[in-house]
C-alpha positions in Angstrom: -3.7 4.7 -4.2 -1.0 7.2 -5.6 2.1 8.5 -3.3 3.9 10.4 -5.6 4.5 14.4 -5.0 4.3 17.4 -7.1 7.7 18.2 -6.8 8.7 14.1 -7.3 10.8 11.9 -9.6 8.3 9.9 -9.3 4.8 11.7 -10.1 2.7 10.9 -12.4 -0.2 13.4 -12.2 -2.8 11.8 -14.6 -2.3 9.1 -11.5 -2.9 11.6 -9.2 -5.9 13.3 -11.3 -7.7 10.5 -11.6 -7.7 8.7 -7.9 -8.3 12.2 -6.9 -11.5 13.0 -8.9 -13.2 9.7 -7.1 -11.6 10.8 -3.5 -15.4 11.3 -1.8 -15.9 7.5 -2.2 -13.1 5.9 -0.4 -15.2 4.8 2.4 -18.3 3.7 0.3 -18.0 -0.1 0.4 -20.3 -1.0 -2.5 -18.8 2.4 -4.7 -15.9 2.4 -6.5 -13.3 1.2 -3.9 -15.3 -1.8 -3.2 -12.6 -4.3 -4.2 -10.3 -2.8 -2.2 -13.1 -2.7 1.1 -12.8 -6.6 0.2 -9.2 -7.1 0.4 -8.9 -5.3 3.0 -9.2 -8.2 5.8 -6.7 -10.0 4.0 -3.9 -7.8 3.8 -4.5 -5.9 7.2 -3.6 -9.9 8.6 -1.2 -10.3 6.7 0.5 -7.0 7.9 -0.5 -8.1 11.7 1.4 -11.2 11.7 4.4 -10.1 9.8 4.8 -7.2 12.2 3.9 -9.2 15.5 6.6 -11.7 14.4 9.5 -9.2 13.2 8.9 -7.4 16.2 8.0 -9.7 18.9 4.5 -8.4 19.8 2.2 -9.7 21.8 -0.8 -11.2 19.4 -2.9 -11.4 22.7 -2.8 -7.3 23.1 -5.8 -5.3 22.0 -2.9 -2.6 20.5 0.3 -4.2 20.1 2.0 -2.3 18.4 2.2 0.8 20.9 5.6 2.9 20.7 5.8 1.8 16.4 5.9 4.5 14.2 4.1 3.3 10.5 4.0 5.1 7.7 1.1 4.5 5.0 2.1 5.4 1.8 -0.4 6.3 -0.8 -2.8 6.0 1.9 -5.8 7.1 -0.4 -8.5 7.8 1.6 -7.3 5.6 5.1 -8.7 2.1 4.8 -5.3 0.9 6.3 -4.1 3.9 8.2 -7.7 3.9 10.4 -7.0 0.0 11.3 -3.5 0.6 12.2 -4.2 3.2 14.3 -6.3 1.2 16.3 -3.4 -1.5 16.5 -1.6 1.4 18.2 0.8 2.5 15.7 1.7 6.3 15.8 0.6 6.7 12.4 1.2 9.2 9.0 -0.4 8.8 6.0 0.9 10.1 2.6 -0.8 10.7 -0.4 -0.2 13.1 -3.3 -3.7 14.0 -4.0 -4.9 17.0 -1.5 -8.5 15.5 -2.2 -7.9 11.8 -0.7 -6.1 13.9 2.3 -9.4 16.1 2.8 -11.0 12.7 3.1 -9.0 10.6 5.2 -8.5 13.8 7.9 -12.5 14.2 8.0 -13.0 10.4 8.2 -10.5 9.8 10.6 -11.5 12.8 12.8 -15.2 11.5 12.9 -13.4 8.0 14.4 -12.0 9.8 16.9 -8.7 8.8 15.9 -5.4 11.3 15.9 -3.4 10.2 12.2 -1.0 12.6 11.1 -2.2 12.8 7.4 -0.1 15.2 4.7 -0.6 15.9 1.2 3.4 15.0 0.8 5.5 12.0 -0.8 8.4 9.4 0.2 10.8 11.5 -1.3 10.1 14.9 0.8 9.9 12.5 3.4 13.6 11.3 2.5 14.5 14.7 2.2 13.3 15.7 5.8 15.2 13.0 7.3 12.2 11.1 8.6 11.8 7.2 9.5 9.9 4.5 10.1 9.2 1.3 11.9 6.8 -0.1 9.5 6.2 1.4 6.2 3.2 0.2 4.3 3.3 0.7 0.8 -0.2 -1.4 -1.0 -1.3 -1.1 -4.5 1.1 2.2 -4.9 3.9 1.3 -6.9 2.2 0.4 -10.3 1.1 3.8 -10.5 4.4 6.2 -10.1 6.2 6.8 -13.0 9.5 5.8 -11.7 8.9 2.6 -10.0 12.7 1.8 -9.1 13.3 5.3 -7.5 9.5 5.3 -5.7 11.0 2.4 -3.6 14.2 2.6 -3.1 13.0 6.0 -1.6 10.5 4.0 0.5 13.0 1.8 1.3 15.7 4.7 2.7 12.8 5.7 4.7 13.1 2.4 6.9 14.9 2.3 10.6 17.8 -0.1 11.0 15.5 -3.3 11.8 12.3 -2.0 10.1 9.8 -3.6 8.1 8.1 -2.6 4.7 5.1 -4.6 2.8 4.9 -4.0 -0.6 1.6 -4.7 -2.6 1.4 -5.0 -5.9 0.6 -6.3 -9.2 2.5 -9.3 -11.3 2.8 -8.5 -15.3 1.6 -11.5 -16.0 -0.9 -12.2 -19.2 -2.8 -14.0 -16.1 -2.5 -10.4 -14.6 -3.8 -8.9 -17.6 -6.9 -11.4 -18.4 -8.1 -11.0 -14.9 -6.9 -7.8 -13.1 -7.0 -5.4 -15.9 -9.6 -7.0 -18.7 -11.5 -9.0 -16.0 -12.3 -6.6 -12.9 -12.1 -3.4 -15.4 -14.3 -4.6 -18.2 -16.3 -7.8 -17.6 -16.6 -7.6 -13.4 -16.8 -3.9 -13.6 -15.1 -3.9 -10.4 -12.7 -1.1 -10.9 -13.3 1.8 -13.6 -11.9 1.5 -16.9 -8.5 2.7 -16.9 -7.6 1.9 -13.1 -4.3 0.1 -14.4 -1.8 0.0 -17.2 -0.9 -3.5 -17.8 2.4 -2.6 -18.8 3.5 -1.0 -15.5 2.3 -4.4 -13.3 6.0 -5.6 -11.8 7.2 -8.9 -11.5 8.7 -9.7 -8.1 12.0 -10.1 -9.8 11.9 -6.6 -11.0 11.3 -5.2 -6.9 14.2 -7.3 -5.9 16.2 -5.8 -8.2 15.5 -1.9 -7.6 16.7 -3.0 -3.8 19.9 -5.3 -5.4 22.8 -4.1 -3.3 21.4 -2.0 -0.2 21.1 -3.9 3.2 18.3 -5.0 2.7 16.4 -8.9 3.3 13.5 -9.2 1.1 10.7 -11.8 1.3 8.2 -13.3 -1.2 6.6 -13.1 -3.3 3.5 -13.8 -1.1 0.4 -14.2 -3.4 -3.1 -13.5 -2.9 -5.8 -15.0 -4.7 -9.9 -14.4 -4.8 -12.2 -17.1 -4.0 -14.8 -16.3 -6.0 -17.3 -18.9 -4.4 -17.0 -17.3 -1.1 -16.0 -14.2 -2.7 -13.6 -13.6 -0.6 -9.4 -12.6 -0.6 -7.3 -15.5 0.6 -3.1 -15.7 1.1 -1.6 -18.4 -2.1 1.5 -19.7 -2.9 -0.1 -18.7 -6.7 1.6 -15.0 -7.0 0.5 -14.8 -10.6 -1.5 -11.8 -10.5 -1.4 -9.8 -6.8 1.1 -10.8 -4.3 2.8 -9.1 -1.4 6.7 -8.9 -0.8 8.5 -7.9 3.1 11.3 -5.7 2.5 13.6 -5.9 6.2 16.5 -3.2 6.6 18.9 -4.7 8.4 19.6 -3.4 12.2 
């Protein structure tokens, strides 16, 4: 997923090249984004019970979450923004590539389901004066070129009392044996080239882009595959992908 704009600090357009070229598969579950069709019941929980909990929702209700206004950014192609929608959120999704915006709009349409999709970035958001609820911002970060302004921009996006996940990859040489040489080479899970190693962050490095703003942040939360089942599951091992809460204070 890629979030950063033309006109951003932030962009890096081989990024946005390159996630755009493969834009037409996003909702093929056995093409290229099948990893991420597989993690996706594992973080769209995860995101369901932090955000029944922050905000005192009723886990009973068949949309909960009417009346919240969520932001996906670096939606991709709308593998979270769909589900959310259906949680009833009011949702926008934000991506930088005009080609995974064709895709989520035509995918989204054919559900039946109104998203506000724009080929835009956090920091035009910022700049327009728009916030948020819940901002949801999964697998983005390690591929902006300016990590520390990408969230702190996310972050200034945030109502007094909202919630943001962040998603992520730990720079780890675990990270790097399994996540970049594993799924890219050996697995073939992900084309060659999906990540740099070099720009994984380590939860330390998150906390300290947000050091001094009022902000409460949470984690790391790890997530680990089970290859038997082959399945995603919630760890306390954070060692390769985790998940942090960022709360703004209200």
């Amino acid at each position: 997923m890629v979030s950063q704009a033309h006109t951003s600090s932030s962009i890096d357009t081989a990024e946005v090249e390159r996630f755009s070229r493969i834009a037409a598969e996003w909702w093929d579950p056995k093409g290229k984004f099948a990893p991420l069709h597989k993690f996706n019941p594992t973080r769209l929980a995860f995101v369901r019970d932090q955000v029944l909990y922050r905000f005192g929702r009723d886990p009973k209700s068949r949309r909960p979450f009417e009346g919240l206004h969520l932001l996906d950014i670096g939606c991709g192609g709308g593998l979270l923004s769909e589900p959310m929608s259906r949680l009833g959120f009011t949702v926008v999704g934000v991506d930088a590539s005009e080609r995974n915006i064709g895709t989520a709009s035509a995918h989204a349409a054919e559900q039946g389901l109104q998203i506000d999709y724009r080929a835009s970035t956090a920091e035009a958001l910022k700049a327009a004066g728009e916030r948020f609820d819940v901002i949801l911002n999964m697998e983005v970060i390690e591929h902006v070129a300016d990590p520390a302004q990408f969230l702190r921009d996310c972050a200034a996006l945030l109502k007094p009392g909202g919630l943001m996940i962040v998603a992520t990859l730990n720079r780890t040489l675990k990270a790097f044996a399994l996540a970049k040489v594993g799924a890219e080479y050996v697995l073939r899970w992900l084309p060659a080239g999906t990540h740099t190693w070099s720009k994984f962050l380590k939860p330390e490095e998150l906390r300290g882009f947000l050091q001094g703003e009022a902000l409460t942040m949470d984690g790391p939360f790890g997530v680990v595959f089970d290859l038997m089942n082959s399945r995603w599951n919630l760890s306390h091992d954070a060692d390769v992908n985790y998940m942090m809460t960022v709360m703004r204070e209200a």
